[in-house]
C-alpha positions in Angstrom: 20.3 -3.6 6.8 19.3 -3.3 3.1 20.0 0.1 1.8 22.2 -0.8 -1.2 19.1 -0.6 -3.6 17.6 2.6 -1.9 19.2 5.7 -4.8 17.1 7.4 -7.0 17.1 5.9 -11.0 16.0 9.0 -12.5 12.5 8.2 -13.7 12.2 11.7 -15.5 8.5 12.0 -13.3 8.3 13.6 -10.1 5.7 15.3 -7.3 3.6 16.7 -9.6 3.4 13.8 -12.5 -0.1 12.4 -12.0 -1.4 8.7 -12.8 -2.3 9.6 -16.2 1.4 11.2 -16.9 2.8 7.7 -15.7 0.4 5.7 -17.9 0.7 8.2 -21.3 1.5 5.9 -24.3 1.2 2.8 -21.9 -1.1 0.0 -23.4 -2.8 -2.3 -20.4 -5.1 -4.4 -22.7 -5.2 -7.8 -21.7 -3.8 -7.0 -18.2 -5.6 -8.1 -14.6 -5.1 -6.0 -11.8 -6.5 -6.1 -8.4 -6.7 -2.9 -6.3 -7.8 -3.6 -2.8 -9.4 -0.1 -1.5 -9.5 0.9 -5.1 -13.1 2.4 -5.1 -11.8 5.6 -2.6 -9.5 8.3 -2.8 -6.3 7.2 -4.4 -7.4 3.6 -4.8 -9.9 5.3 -7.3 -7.6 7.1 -9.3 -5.7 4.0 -9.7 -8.2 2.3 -10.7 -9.6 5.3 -12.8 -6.3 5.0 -14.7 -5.4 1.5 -14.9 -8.8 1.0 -16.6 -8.2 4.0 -18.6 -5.1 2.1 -19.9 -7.1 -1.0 -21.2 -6.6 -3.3 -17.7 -9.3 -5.0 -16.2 -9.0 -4.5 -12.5 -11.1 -6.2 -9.8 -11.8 -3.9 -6.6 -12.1 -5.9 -3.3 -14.3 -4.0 -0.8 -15.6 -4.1 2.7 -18.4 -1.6 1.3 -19.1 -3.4 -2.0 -22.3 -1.5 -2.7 -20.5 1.7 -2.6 -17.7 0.7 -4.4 -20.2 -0.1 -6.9 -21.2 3.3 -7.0 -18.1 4.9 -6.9 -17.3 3.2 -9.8 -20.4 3.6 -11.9 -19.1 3.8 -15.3 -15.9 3.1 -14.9 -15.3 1.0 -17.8 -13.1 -2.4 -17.0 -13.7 -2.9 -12.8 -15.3 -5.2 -11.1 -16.1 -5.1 -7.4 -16.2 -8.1 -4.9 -16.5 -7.9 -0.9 -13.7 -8.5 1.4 -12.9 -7.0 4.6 -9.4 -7.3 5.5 -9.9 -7.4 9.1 -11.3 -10.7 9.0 -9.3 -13.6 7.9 -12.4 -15.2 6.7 -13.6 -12.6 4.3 -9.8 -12.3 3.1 -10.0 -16.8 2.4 -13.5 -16.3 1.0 -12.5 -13.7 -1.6 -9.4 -15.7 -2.5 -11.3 -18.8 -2.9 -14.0 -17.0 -5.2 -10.8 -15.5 -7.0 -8.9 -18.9 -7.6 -12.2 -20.5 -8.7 -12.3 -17.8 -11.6 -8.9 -19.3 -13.1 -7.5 -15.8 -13.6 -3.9 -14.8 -13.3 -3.1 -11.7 -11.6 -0.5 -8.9 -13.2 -0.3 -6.5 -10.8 -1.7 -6.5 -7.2 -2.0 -3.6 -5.6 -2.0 -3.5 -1.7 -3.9 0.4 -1.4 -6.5 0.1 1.4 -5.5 1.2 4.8 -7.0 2.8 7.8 -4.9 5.5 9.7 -4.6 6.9 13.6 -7.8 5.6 14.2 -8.8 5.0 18.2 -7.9 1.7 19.8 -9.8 -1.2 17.9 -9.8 -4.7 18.4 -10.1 -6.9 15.5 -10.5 -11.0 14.9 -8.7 -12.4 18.5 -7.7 -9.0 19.9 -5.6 -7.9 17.2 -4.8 -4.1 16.9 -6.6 -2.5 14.0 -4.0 -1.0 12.4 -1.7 -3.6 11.8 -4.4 -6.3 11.4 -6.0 -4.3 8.3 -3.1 -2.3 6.6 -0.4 -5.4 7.1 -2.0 -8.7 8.3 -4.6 -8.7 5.9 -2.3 -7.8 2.7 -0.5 -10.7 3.9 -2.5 -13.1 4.0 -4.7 -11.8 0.4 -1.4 -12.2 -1.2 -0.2 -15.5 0.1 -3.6 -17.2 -0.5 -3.9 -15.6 -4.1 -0.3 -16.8 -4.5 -1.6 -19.5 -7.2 -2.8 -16.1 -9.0 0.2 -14.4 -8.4 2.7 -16.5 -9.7 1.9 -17.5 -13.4 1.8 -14.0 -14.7 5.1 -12.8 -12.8 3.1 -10.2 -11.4 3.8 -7.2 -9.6 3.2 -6.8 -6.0 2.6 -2.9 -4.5 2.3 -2.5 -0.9 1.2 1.1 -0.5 2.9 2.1 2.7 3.6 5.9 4.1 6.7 8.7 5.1 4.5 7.8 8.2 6.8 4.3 8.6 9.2 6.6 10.1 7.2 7.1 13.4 7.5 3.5 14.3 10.0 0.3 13.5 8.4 -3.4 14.8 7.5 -3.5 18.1 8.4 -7.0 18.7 7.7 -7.3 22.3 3.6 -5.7 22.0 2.9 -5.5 18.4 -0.7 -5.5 19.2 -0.1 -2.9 21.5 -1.9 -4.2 24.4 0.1 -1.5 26.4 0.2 2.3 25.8 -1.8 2.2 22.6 -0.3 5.1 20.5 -3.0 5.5 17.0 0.1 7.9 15.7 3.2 5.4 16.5 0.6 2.2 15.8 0.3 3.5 12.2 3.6 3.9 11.8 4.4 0.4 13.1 1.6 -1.1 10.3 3.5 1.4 8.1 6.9 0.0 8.4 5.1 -3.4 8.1 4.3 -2.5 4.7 7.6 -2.2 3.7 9.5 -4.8 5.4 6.3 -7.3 3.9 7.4 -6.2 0.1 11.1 -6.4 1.0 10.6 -10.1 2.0 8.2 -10.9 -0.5 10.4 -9.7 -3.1 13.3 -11.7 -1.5 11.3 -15.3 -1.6 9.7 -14.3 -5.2 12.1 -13.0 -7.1 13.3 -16.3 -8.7 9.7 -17.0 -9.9 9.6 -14.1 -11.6 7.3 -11.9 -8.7 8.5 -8.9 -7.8 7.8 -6.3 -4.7 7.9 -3.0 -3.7 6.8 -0.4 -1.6 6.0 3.3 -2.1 4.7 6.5 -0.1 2.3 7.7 -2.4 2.6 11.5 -1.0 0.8 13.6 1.2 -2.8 14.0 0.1 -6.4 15.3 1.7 -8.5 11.9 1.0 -11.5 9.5 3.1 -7.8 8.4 5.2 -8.3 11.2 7.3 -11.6 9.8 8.4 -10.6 9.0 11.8 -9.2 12.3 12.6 -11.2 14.7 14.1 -11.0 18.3 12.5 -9.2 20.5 15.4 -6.6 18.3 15.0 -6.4 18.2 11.4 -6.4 22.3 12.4 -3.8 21.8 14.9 -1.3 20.0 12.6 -1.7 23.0 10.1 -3.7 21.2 7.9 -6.6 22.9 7.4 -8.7 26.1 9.0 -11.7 26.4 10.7 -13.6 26.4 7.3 -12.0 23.1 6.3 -9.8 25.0 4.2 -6.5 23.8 3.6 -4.2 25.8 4.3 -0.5 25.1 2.1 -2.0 23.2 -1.1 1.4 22.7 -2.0 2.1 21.0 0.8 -0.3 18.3 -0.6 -0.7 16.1 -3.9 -3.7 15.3 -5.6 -5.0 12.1 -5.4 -4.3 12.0 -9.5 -0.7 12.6 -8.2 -0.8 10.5 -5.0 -2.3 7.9 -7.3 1.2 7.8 -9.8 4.0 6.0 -7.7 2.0 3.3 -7.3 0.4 3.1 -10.9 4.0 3.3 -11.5 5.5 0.6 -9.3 3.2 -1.4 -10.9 4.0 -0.8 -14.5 7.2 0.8 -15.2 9.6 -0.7 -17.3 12.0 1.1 -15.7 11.8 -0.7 -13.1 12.3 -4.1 -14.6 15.3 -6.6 -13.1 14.3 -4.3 -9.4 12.3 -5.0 -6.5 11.9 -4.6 -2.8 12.8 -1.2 -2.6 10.6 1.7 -1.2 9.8 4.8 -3.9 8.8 7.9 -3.5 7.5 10.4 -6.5 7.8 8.3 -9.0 11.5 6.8 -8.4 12.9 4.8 -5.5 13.9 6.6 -2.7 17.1 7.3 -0.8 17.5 6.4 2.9 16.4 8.7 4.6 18.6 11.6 6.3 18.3 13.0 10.1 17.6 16.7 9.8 16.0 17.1 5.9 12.9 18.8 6.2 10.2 17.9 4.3 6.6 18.6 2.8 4.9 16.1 5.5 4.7 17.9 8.5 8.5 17.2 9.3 8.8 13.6 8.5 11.6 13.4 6.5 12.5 12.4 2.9 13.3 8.5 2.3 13.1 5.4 4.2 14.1 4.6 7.7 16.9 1.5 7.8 14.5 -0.2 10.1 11.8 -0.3 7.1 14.5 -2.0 4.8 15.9 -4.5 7.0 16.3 -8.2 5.3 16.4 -9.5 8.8 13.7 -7.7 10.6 11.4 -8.7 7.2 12.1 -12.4 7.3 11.0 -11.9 11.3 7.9 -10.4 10.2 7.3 -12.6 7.3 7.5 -15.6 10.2 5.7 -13.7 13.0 2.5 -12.6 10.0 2.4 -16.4 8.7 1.9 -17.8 12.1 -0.9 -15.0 13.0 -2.5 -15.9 9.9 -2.0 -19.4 9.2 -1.2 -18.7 5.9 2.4 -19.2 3.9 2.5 -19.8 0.2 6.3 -20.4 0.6 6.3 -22.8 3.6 8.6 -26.1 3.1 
């Protein structure tokens, strides 16, 4: 297991440091980004301040009308449809991408759905997985030819919530004993162990990965939950009230590990590792409590696994069909 990368680098930025903070003094002009999800909750605040930084960032959505209008006068984004449960919408955007002749510099991998109820997408997939790891995977692999000339940088926004689940090989779709907690914790660790590989077959061309946990934040993710057990987690009150704020970034400051995965010099020569507020994180200790509802700080060895990535990488390109590295 890979954990000889995982120590903190002393970023000087933290918890609190917000998008902005990360992006102060940084000039983006003349820089493409692509933000999948970036029209909602901390996809918007990246977007809000990668544009603010002089990059032109395209925003794939399934709701392109109101990703239109949650970005009304933002300055520098453009909005196009895909849905990343369907394969088809993911090859359709790709191909309308390609056709533009644009390189990509940074892709950011934001959109993801969480603990929602047992859903079926394309041929019986589970939800979770299909949208917040199959889809990512096959968006990068087709934009690949995008990817590439710029040396971009590739940001798969994963979660502390990888910790509830490794792979599980035998019923990834989880045909058996659904789970929405354990299931988003299984597309979770995917998120990771996809950069970690990524990274791996990339790094020679110049591409480099990572992963992050961007925090724990009040945005649209919580969508699927219904509120008594928001309330029963300690989350919020009967009002809708939350109930420890500091327990809980911003989306300004859930929005600045990835902005800076994305940009940070000090980052330069890494890749494949998983951050955490604003520097890469350690691996992750039995027993240390943290802000997200006992989770703890760090990443799981199961999330950094070389071997269990390349398995993923193989099992991801043959559900998909799609492998920019294939002999």
């Amino acid at each position: 297991m890979n954990t000889s990368a995982q120590h903190k680098i002393g970023s000087g930025l933290g918890a609190t440091s917000t998008a902005e903070d990360v992006l102060r003094g940084v000039d983006l002009t003349g820089k493409l980004a692509l933000v999948t999800g970036g029209y909602s909750g901390l996809g918007l605040e990246t977007t809000r301040a990668l544009t603010a930084a002089g990059a032109r960032v395209v925003v794939p959505a399934r709701r392109p009308d109101a990703a239109r209008e949650a970005l009304a006068g933002v300055d520098g984004a453009e909005v196009d449809e895909l849905d990343l449960g369907d394969l088809e919408s993911v090859r359709a955007f790709a191909e309308r991408f390609l056709a533009s002749g644009r390189a990509l510099d940074i892709v950011i991998g934001n959109a993801g759905i969480m603990a929602c109820p047992e859903t079926r997408v394309g041929p019986g997939w589970e939800a979770q997985f299909a949208t917040n790891h199959l889809g990512h995977f096959a968006l990068v692999n087709r934009l690949w030819p995008a990817i590439e000339p710029g040396g971009a940088r590739v940001v798969s926004v994963s979660s502390r919530g990888h910790q509830l689940s490794g792979v599980r090989w035998d019923d990834v779709h989880w045909r058996q004993g659904y789970d929405k907690w354990r299931a988003y914790g299984q597309a979770k660790t995917a998120n990771v162990l996809f950069a970690v590989h990524l990274d791996a077959l990339a790094r020679d061309r110049g591409v480099r990965a990572f992963a992050l946990h961007p925090g724990g934040i009040i945005t649209p993710l919580q969508r699927h939950l219904a509120q008594q057990e928001m309330i029963d987690r300690g989350w919020i009150d009967e009002n809708g009230t939350v109930l420890h704020p500091e327990q809980f970034k911003s989306p300004q400051q859930g929005a600045a590990t990835q902005v800076w995965a994305a940009t940070s010099h000090r980052l330069d020569g890494l890749g494949g590792v998983y951050l955490e507020d604003c520097d890469i994180a350690e691996p992750a200790r039995e027993g240390l409590e943290s802000r997200d509802g006992g989770l703890t700080e760090g990443v799981k060895p199961w999330a950094t696994d070389p071997a269990e990535a390349a398995r993923l990488w193989d099992l991801s390109a043959e559900l998909t069909g799609v492998n920019a590295f294939a002999a």
